[in-house]
C-alpha positions in Angstrom: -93.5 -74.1 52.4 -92.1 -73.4 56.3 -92.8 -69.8 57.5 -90.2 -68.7 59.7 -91.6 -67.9 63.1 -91.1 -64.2 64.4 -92.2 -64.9 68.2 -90.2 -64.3 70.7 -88.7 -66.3 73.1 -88.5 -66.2 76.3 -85.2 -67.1 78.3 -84.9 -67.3 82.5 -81.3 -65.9 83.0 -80.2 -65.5 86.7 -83.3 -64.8 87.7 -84.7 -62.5 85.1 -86.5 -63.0 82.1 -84.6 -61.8 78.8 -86.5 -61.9 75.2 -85.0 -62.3 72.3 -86.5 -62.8 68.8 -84.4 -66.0 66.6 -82.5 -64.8 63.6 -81.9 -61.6 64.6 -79.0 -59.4 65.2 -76.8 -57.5 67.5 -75.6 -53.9 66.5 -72.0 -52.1 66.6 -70.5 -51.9 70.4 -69.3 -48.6 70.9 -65.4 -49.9 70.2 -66.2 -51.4 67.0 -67.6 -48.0 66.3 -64.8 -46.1 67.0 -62.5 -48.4 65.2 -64.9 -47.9 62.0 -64.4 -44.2 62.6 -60.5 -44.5 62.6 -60.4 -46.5 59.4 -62.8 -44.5 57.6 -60.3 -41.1 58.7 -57.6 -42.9 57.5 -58.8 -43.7 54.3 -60.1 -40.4 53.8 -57.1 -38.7 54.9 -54.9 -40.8 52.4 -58.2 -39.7 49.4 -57.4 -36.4 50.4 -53.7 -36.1 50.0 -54.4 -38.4 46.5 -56.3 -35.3 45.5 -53.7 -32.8 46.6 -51.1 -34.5 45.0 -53.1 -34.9 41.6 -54.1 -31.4 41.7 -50.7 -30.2 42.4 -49.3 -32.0 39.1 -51.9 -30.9 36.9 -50.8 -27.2 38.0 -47.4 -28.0 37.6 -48.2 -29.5 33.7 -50.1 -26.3 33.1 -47.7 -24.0 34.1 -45.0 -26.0 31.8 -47.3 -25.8 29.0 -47.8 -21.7 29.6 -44.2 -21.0 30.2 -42.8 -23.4 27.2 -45.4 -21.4 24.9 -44.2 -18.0 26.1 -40.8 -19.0 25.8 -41.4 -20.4 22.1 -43.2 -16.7 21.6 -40.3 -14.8 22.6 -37.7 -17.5 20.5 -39.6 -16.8 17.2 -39.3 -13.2 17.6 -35.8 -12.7 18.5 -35.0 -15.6 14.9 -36.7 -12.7 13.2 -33.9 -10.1 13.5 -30.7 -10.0 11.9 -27.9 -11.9 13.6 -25.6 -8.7 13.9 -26.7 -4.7 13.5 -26.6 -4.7 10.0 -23.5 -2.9 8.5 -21.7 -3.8 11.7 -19.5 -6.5 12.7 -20.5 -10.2 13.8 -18.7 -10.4 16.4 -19.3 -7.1 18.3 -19.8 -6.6 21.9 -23.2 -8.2 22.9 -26.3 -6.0 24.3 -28.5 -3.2 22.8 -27.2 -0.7 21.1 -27.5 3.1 22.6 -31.0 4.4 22.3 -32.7 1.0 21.3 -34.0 0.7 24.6 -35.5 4.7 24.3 -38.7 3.2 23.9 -39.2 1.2 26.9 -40.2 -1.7 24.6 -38.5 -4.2 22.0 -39.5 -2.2 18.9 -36.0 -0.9 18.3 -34.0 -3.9 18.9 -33.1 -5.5 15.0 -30.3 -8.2 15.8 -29.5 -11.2 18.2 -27.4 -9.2 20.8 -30.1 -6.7 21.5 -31.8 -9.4 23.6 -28.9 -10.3 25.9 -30.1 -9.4 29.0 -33.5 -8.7 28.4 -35.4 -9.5 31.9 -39.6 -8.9 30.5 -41.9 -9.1 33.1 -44.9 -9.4 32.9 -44.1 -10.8 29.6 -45.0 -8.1 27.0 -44.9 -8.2 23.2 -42.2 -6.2 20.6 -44.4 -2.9 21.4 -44.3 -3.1 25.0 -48.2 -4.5 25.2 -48.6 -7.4 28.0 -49.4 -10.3 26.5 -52.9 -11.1 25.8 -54.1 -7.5 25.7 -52.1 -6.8 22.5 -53.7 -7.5 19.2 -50.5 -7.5 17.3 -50.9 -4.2 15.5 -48.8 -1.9 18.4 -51.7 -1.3 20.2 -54.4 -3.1 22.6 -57.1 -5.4 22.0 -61.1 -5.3 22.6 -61.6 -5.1 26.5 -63.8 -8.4 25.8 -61.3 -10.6 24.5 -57.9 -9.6 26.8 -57.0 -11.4 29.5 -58.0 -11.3 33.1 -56.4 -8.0 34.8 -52.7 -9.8 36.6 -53.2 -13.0 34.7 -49.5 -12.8 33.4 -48.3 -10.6 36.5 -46.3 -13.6 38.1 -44.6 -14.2 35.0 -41.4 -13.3 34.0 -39.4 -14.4 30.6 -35.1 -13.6 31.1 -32.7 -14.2 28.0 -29.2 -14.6 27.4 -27.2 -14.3 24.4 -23.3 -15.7 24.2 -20.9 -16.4 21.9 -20.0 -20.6 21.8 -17.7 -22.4 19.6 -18.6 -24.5 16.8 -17.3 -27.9 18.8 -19.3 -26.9 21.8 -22.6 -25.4 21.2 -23.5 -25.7 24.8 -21.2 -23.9 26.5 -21.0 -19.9 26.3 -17.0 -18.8 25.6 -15.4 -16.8 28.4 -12.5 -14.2 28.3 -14.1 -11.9 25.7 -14.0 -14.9 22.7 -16.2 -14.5 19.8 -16.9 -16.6 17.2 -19.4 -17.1 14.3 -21.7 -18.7 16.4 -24.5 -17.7 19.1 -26.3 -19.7 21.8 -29.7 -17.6 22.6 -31.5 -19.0 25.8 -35.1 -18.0 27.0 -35.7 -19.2 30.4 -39.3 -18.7 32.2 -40.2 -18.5 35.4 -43.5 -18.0 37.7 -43.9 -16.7 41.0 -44.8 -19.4 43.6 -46.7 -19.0 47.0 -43.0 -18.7 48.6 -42.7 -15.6 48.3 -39.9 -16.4 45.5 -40.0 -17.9 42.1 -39.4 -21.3 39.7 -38.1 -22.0 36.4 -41.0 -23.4 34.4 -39.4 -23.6 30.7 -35.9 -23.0 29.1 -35.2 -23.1 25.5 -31.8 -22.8 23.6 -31.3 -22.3 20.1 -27.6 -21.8 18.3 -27.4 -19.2 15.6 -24.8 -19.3 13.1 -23.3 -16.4 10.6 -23.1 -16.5 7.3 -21.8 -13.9 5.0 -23.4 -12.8 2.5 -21.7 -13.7 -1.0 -20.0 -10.6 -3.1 
C-alpha cells in the first residue's frame, strides 16, 4: 500500500527558498474572517428576534388564558343572583341599590343590575378578598398557599349591564328602553409596560326574564 509522503518541498521563488508540505492547507484571510463574522451576527440576530417573538406570544396566550378565566369567574357569580331585586320590578333603573355597596365588597349585591358598573381591581371575590388569597369562606387563605404578594395587582375585571331587545341581543337599547332582556359583559384587562393597559378577555352573556307562574 502507498504511504503518502510528509516531506517538504522545497521551491526557488524570486530568489528565495519557500517550503511547503503537499496536501496541505491554507487558513482564513482576514476578509473571509470578517465575512464569517457578519454572517454568523446575522443569523444570530434573526435567532434572537425568533426568540423575542416566540416569547412574546406565549405571554400574550397566557395572559388570554388568565383574563378569560377571571372573566368566566366573575360571569358565574353574577348568573347566581336574581335577574331583578326580588319584589321589585324587571325593568328598573340599572346599578346597585342604596347601601349595597356599604360594604366595600359584592356581598350585598343579589340581582343582575347591581353589577353595572362594577370596575374590581385587583380582581377580588364576593367578600372583597383578592383573588387567590381567599379560600371561599369570607375570609383569607393559609399564607402557604396564596398567591405571590401583586400577582393580580395589574389586573383589572370592568362590567356592564344593558337592557337589549329580543331581535338584537348585541346591541344595548338607548333612550331609557327596557325590555325583558339583559346583555351582561365582563371585559379584562392587564397593565402593559406602557404605562397604560389592554383588553385581554371579554365575555357576553344575555339574560332573559321570566315570571314566575301564579
Amino acid at each position: 500500500m502507498p504511504v503518502a509522503s510528509t516531506k517538504s518541498a522545497k521551491v526557488a521563488y524570486r530568489g528565495r527558498a519557500v517550503f511547503f508540505v503537499p496536501g496541505s492547507r491554507r487558513g482564513f484571510t482576514l476578509v473571509e474572517a470578517m465575512l464569517s463574522v457578519a454572517i454568523i451576527s446575522i443569523a444570530g440576530t434573526a435567532l434572537i428576534t425568533g426568540i423575542a417573538s416566540s416569547i412574546n406570544t406565549t405571554d400574550a396566550a397566557m395572559q388570554q388564558a388568565i383574563g378569560l378565566g377571571l372573566a368566566e369567574q366573575l360571569m358565574d357569580e353574577i348568573a347566581s343572583r336574581h335577574y331583578a331585586e326580588p319584589g321589585g320590578s324587571p325593568t328598573t333603573t340599572l346599578g346597585p341599590e342604596a347601601g349595597e355597596t356599604s360594604s366595600g365588597s359584592r356581598s350585598l349585591f343579589d340581582d343582575l343590575d347591581d353589577y353595572n358598573g362594577l370596575i374590581d381591581q385587583p380582581p377580588s371575590d364576593v367578600n372583597g378578598f383578592e383573588l387567590g388569597k381567599d379560600n371561599g369562606s369570607g375570609g383569607e387563605r393559609n399564607s402557604n398557599f396564596k398567591l405571590p404578594v401583586g400577582q393580580l395587582a395589574g389586573w383589572r375585571r370592568e362590567v356592564t349591564v344593558a337592557y337589549v331587545s329580543d331581535a338584537d341581543f348585541t346591541t344595548p337599547l338607548s333612550g331609557g328602553i327596557t325590555s325583558n332582556f339583559r346583555l351582561v359583559e365582563v371585559r379584562v384587562f392587564v397593565d402593559n409596560s406602557q404605562g397604560g393597559s389592554r383588553e385581554v378577555a371579554r365575555l357576553s352573556r344575555v339574560f332573559a326574564y321570566v315570571p314566575i307562574p301564579q
